[in-house]
VONUSE-215598 format. One record per residue (C-alpha): x, y, z; residue in three letters. Coordinates in nm, 2 decimals, m for minus. Layout:
N
<east=X north=Y up=Z residu=ALA>
...
This chain:
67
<east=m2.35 north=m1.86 up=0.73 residu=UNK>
<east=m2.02 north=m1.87 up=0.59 residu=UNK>
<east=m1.98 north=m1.80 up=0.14 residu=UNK>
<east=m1.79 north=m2.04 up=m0.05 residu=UNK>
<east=m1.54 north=m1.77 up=m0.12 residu=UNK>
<east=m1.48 north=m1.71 up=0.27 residu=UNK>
<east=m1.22 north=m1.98 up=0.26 residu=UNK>
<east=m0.90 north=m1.97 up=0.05 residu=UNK>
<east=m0.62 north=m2.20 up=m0.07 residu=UNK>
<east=m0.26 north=m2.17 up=m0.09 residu=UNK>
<east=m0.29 north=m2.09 up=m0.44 residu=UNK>
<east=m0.58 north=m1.85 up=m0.38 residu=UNK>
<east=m0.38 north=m1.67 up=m0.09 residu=UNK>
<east=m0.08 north=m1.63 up=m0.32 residu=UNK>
<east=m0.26 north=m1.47 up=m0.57 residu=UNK>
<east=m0.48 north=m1.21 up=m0.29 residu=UNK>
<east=m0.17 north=m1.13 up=m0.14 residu=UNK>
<east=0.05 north=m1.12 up=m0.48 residu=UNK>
<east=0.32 north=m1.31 up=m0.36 residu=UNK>
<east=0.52 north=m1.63 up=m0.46 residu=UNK>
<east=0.30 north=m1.99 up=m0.34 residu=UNK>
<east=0.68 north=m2.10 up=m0.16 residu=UNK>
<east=0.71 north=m1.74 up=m0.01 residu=UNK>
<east=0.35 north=m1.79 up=0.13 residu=UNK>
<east=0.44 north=m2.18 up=0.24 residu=UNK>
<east=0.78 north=m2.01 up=0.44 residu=UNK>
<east=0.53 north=m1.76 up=0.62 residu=UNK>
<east=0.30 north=m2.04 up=0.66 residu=UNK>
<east=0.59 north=m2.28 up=0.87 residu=UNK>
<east=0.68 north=m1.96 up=1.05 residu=UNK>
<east=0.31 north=m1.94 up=1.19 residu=UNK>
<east=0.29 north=m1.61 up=1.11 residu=UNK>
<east=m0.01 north=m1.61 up=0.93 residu=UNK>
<east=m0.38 north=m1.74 up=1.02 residu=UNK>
<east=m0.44 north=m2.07 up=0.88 residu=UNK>
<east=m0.59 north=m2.43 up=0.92 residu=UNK>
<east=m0.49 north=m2.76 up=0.79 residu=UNK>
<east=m0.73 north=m2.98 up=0.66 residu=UNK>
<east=m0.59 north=m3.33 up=0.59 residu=UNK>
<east=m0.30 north=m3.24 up=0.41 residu=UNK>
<east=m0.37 north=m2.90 up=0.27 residu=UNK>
<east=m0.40 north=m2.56 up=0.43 residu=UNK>
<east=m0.69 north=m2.30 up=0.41 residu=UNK>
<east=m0.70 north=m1.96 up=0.55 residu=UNK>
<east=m1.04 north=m1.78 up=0.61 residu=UNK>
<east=m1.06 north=m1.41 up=0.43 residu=UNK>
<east=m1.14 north=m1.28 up=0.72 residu=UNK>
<east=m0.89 north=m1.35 up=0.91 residu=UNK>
<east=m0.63 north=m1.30 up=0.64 residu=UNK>
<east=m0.76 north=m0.94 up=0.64 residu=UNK>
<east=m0.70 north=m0.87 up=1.00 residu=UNK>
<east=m0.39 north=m1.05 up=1.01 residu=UNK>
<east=m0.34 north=m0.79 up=0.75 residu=UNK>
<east=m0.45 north=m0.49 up=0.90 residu=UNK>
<east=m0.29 north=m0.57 up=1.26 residu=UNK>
<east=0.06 north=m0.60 up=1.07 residu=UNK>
<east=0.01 north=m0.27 up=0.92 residu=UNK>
<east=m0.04 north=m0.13 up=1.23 residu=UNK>
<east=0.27 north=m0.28 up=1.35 residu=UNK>
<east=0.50 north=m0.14 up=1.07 residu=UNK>
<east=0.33 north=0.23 up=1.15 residu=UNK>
<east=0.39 north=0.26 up=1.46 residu=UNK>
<east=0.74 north=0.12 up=1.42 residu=UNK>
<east=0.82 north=0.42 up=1.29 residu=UNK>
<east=0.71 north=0.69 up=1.50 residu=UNK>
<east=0.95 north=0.81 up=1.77 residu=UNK>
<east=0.85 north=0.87 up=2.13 residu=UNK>
């Protein structure tokens, strides 16, 4: 069963990922970045946020590295 803190806001998110609420809203329109809407506002579950994290670290790694 899922813990109330499993599910974050735009406001929430903002803050986790120290960035600006309209920087988060941009990456948000872009579909970029895990997320549901519910009615009019937008949640995104931890979880997800983290891998979404995680796989985009990944990314910028192995960006880097020649073959």
């Amino acid at each position: 069963m899922a813990k109330l803190g499993d599910v974050l806001t735009i406001t929430d998110l903002s803050a986790y990922l120290k960035i600006s609420k309209s920087t988060l809203y941009k990456v948000v329109r872009e579909g970029s970045v895990p997320c549901q809407k519910v009615g009019r506002h937008w949640r995104f579950h931890k979880d997800a946020i983290d891998g979404w994290l995680k796989a985009g670290l990944t990314k910028k790694r192995s960006r880097g590295r020649l073959s």
